[in-house]
C-alpha positions as CSV (number, residue, x, y, z in Angstrom):
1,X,113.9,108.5,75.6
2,X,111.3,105.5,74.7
3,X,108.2,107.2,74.2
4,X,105.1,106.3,75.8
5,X,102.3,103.6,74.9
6,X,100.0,106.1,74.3
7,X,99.8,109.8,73.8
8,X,97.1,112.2,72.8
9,X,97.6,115.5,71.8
10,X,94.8,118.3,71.8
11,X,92.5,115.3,70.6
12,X,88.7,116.1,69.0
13,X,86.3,114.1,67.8
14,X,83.0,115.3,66.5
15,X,80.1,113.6,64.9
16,X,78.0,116.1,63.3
17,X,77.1,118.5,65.9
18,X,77.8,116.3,68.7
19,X,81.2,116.1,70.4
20,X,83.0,112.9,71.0
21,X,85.7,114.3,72.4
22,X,87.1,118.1,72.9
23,X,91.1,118.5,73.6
24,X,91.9,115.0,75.0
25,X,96.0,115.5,76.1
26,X,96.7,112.3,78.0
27,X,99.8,110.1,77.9
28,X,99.3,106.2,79.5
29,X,102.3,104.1,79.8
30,X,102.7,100.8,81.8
31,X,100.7,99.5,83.6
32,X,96.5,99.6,84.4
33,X,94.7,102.8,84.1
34,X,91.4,103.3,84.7
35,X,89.0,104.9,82.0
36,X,86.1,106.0,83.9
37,X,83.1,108.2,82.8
38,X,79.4,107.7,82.5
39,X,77.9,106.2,79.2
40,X,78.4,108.5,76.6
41,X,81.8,110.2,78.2
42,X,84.1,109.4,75.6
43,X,85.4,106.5,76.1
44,X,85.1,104.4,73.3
45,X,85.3,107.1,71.0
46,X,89.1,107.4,72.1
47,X,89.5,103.9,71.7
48,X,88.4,103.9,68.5
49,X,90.5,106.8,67.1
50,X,93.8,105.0,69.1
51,X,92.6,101.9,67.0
52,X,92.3,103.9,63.5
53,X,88.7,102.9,62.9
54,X,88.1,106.5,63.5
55,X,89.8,109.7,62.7
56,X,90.3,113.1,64.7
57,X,88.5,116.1,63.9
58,X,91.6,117.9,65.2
59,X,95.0,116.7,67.5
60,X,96.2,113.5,67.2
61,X,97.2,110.1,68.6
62,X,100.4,108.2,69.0
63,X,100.9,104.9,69.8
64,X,104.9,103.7,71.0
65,X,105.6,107.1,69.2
66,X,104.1,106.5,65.9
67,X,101.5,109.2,64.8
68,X,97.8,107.0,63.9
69,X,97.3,109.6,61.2
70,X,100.5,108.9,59.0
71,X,101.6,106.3,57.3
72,X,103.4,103.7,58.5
73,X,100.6,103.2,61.8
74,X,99.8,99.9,60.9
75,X,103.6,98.5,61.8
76,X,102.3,99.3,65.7
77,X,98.9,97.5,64.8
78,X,100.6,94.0,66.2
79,X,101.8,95.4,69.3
80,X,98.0,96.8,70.5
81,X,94.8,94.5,71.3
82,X,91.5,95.9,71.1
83,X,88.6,94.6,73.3
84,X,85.3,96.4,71.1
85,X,82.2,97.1,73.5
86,X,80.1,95.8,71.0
87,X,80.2,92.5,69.2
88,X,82.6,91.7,66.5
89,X,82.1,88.3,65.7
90,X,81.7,85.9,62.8
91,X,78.8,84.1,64.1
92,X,78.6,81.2,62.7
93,X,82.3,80.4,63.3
94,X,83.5,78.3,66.3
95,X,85.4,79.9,68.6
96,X,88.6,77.5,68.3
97,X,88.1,78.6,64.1
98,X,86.9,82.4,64.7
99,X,90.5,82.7,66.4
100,X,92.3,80.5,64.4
101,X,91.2,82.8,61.1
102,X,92.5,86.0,62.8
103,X,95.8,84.3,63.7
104,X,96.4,82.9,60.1
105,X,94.9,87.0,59.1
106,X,97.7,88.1,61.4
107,X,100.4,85.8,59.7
108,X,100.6,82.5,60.8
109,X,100.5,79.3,59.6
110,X,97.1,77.1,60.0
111,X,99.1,74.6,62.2
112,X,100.4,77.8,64.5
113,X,97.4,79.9,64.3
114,X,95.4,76.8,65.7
115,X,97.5,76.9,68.8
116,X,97.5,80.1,69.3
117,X,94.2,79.8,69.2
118,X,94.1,77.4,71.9
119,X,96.2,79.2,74.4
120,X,94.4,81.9,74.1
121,X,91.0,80.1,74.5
122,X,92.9,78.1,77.5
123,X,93.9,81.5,79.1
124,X,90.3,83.3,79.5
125,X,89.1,79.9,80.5
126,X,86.8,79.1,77.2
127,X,89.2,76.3,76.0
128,X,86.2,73.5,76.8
129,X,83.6,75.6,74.7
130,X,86.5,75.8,71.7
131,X,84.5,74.0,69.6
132,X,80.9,76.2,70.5
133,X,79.4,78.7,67.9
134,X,79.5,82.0,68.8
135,X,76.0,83.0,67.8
136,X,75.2,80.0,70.9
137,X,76.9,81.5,73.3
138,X,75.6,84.1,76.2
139,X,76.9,87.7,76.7
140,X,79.6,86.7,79.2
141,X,80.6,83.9,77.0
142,X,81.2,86.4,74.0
143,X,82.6,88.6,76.2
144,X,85.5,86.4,76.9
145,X,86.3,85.6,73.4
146,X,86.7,88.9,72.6
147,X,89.5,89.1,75.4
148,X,90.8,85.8,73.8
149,X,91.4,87.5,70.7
150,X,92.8,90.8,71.9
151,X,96.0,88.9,73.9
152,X,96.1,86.7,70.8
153,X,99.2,88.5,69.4
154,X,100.4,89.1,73.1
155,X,100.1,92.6,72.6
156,X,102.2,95.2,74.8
157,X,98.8,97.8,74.6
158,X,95.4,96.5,75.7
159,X,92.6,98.6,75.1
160,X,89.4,97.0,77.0
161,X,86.4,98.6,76.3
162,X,84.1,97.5,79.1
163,X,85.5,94.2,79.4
164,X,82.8,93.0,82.6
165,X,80.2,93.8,80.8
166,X,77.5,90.8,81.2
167,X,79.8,88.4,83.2
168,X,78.8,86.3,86.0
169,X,80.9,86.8,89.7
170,X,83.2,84.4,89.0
171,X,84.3,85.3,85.5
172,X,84.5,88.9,86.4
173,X,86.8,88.0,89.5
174,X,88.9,85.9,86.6
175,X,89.3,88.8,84.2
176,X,90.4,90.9,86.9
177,X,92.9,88.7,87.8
178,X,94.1,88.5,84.1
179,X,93.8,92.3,84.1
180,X,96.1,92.7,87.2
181,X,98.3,90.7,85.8
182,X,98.7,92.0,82.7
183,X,99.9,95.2,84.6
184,X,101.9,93.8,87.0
185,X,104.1,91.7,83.4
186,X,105.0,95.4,82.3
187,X,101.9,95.5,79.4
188,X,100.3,98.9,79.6
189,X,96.3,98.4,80.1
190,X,93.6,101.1,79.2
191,X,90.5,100.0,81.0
192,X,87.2,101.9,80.3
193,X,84.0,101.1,82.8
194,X,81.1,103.3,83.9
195,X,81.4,101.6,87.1
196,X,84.3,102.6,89.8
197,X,84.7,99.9,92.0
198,X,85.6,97.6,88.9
199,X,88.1,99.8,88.2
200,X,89.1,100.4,91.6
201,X,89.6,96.7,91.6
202,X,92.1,96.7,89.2
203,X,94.0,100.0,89.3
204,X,95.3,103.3,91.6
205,X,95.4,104.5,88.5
206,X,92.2,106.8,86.8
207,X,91.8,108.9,84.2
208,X,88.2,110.4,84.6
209,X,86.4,111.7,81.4
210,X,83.1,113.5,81.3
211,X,81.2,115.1,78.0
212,X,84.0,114.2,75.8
213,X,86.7,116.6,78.4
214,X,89.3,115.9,81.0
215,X,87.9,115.7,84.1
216,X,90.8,114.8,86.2
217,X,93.3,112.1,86.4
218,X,95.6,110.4,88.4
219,X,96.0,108.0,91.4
220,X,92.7,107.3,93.4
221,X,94.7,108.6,96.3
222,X,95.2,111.8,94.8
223,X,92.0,112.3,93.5
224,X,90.3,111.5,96.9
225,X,92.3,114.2,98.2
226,X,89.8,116.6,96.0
227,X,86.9,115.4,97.9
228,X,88.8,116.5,101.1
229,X,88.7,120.1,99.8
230,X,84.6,119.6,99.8
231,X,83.3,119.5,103.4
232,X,83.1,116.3,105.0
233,X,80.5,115.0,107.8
234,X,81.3,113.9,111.3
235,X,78.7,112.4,113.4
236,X,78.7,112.0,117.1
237,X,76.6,110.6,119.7
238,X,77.3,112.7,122.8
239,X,75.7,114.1,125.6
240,X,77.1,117.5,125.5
241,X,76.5,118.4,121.9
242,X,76.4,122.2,122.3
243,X,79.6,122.4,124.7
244,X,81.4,120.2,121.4
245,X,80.1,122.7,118.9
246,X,80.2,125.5,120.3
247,X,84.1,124.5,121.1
248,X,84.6,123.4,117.7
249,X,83.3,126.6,116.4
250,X,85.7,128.7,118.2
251,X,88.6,127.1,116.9
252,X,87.6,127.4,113.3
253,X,87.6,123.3,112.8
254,X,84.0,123.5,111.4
255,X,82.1,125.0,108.7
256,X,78.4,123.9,109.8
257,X,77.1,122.5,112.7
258,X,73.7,120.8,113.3
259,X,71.8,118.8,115.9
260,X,69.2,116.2,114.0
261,X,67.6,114.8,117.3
262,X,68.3,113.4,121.0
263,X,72.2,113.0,121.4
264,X,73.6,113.5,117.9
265,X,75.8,116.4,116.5
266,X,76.9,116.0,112.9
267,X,79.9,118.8,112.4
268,X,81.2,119.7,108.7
269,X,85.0,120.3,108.1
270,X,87.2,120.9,105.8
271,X,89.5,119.9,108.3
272,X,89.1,116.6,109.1
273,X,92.4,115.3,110.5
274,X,92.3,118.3,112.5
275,X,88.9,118.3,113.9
276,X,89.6,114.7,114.8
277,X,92.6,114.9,116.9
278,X,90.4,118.1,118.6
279,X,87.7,115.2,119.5
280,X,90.1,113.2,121.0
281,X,89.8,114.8,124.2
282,X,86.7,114.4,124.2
283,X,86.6,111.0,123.8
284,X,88.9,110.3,126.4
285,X,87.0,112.4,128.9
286,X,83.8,110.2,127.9
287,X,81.7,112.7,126.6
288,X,81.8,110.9,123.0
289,X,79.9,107.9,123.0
290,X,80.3,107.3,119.3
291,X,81.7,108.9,116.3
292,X,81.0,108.0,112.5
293,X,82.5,109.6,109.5
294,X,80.9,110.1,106.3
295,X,83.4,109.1,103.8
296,X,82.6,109.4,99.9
297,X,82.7,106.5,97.9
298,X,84.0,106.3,94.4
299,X,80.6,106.7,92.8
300,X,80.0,109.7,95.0
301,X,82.9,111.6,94.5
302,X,82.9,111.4,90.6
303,X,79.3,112.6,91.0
304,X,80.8,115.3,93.0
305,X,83.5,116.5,90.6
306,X,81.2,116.5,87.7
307,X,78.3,118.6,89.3
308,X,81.5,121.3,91.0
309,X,83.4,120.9,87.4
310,X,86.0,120.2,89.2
311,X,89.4,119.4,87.0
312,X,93.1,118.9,87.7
């Protein structure tokens, strides 16, 4: 059986006192996956220790089924691209020649590295700036050679460490193509962001960390379904909000009802689906004049599932 891209096994990290991360077990193959989690989650940390620039405290990684802690790792080193959340430049070098160094690093000849150089410069949209010092260029700019030189080697693992990170709206929409793409040729993509709705814009696919720990993982699908087991809010404008509730309570569709003012009746239910086909008759009969519900977004529910601890 072809093993997976990745796989971590019981993986720690600590720095001193502080914990990086605490049992990582996670195994990513194919495709985009998400790496979401606030600043400080874990997420670079894991990238780093996939990457060998840092070692587990305990556990270990693999990478196409080669342990990163034995020898022999750096045979898989070609077949992984690494997008750093900080800079990694050498600044003084033009971005046709910063690329063109790690190609000829990485093996080829001058003539060869050069145009690999190129097509990667061509593919992240940089190739009129080829010839532009790094240390002149803006955040976004850098930004993009760093993706230039982590699909330099066509790698079959991309690790993107907050790869939007001070890019403009059309750039960003251009990585995220590239991105979706990537996925969609077969490559496996780990992408790490603080923000949801980049990721959601790339992937179904999440892995959610939180202080260094699992918090639950996945497709977004599945994971909404947690915040279904959390009650949800339905609003209505009606003129017989007492009749509805006091209905609604009787039947055991609601866990809370209150009445903010005039016509309103906001109902909570664990049993959404339910408690909506119960206000269909309503409806029909006229008595609902409008219904609203309150659906979590991304940013709410992972707020959610790390105040209730919630894992899976």
């Amino acid at each position: 059986m072809t093993p997976p891209a990745l796989r971590c096994v019981g993986l720690c990290r600590w720095y001193g006192e502080v914990q990086g991360l605490s049992g990582l077990d996670l195994e990513v193959e194919g495709g985009v996956v998400g790496l979401l989690g606030p600043n400080g989650a874990g997420k670079s940390t894991l990238m780093r220790l996939v990457t060998g620039l840092a070692r587990p405290s305990r556990g270990f990684v693999e990478v196409f089924g080669r342990r990163m802690d034995r020898p022999g790792r750096h045979e898989v080193f070609r077949r992984v691209g690494y997008a750093p959340g900080e800079d990694v430049h050498f600044e003084t070098e033009r971005a046709r020649d910063f690329l063109t160094i790690l190609a000829v690093l990485g093996g080829d000849a001058p003539g060869a590295a050069r145009r690999r150089a190129d097509a990667a410069l061509e593919l992240v949209g940089m190739e009129e700036f080829a010839a532009k010092r790094l240390d002149a260029m803006s955040k976004g700019m850098r930004q993009r050679i760093k993706l230039a030189q982590t699909v330099l080697f066509e790698p079959e693992l991309l690790l993107l460490d907050e790869p939007l990170n001070g890019m403009d709206p059309v750039n960003r929409r251009r990585v995220m193509d590239l991105v979706r793409e990537w996925g969609r040729e077969g490559r496996t993509v780990l992408f790490a962001s603080h923000v949801l709705h980049e990721v959601e814009a790339v992937t179904d696919r999440v892995v959610l960390l939180h202080q260094g720990r699992l918090l639950a993982e996945g497709r977004l699908e599945e994971i909404r379904e947690i915040a279904d087991e959390r009650p949800r809010r339905v609003e209505l404008d009606t003129d017989h909000p007492r009749e509805i509730a006091a209905e609604a309570l009787e039947a055991d569709l609601v866990d809370g009802v209150s009445f903010p003012g005039g016509d309103l009746l906001v109902l909570e239910t664990r049993s959404l689906d339910r408690l909506l086909t119960h206000l269909e008759r309503y409806g029909e009969g006229g008595w609902i004049s409008a219904l609203e519900v309150e659906e979590a977004d991304l940013e709410s529910l992972f707020a959610m599932m790390v105040d209730e601890g919630v894992t899976r």
